[in-house]
C-alpha positions in Angstrom: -33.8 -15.6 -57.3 -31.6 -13.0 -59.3 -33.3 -9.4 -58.8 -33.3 -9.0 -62.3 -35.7 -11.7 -62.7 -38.1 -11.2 -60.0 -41.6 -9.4 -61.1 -41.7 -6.7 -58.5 -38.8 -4.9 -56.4 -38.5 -4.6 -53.2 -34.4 -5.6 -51.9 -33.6 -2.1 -51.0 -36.2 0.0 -52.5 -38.0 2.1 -50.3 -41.3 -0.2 -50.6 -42.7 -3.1 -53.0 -43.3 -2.0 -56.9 -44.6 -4.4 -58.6 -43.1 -4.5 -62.1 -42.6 -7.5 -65.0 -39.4 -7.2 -66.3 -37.9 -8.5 -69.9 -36.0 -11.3 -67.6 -39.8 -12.2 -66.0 -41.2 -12.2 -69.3 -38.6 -14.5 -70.6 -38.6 -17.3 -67.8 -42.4 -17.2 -67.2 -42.7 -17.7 -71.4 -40.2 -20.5 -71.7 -40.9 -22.4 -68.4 -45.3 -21.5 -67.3 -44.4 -20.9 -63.4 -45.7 -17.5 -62.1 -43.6 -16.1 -59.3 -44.5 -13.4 -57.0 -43.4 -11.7 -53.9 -41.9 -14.3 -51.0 -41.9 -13.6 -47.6 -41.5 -9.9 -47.1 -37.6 -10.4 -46.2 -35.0 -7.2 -47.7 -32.3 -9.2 -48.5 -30.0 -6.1 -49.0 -29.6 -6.2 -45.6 -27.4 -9.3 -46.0 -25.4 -8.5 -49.0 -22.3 -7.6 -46.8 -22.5 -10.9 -45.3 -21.8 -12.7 -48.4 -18.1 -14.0 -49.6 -17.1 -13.2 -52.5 -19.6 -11.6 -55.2 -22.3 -10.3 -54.1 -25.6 -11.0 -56.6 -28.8 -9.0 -55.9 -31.4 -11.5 -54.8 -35.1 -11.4 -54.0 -37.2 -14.2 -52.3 -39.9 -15.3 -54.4 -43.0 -18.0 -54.3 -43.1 -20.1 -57.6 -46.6 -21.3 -58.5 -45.7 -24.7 -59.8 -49.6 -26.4 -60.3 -50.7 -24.0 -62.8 -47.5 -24.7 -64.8 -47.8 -28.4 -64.4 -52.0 -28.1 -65.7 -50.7 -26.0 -69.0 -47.5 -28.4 -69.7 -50.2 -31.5 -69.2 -52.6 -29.8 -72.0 -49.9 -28.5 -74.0 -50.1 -25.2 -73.8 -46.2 -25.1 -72.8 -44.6 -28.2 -74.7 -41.1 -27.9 -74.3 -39.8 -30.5 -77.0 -42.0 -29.7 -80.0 -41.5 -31.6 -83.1 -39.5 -30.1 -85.8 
């Protein structure tokens, strides 16, 4: 997942700071999936192992089943009538 869109930081910072950013905000608004920290990994590490650009990425867990119970009830209905 983009860095910028991750709710905490921890891809080369000196520990895990949780934090919701505008680009959080906006995805978890339009789409109902929470995501949160992954599996620990600093991906910085790897950035000079990449070809080419080199994006800022964090590794994230998605929460999919609450999202599916608020789409069902339509809490989150993505094709409203107009």
């Amino acid at each position: 997942m983009p860095a910028g869109i991750a709710p905490f930081r921890y891809s080369g910072a000196p520990y895990f700071e949780r934090g919701e950013c505008r680009g959080y905000l906006f995805f978890h608004e339009q789409t109902g999936i929470f995501l949160d920290g992954g599996v620990g990994i600093d991906t910085s590490h790897f950035k000079d192992q990449w070809t080419g650009v080199k994006p800022a990425v964090e590794i994230v867990t998605a929460e999919f089943y609450t999202a599916r119970e608020s789409r069902s009830s339509g809490q989150y209905e993505l094709f409203e009538a107009a």
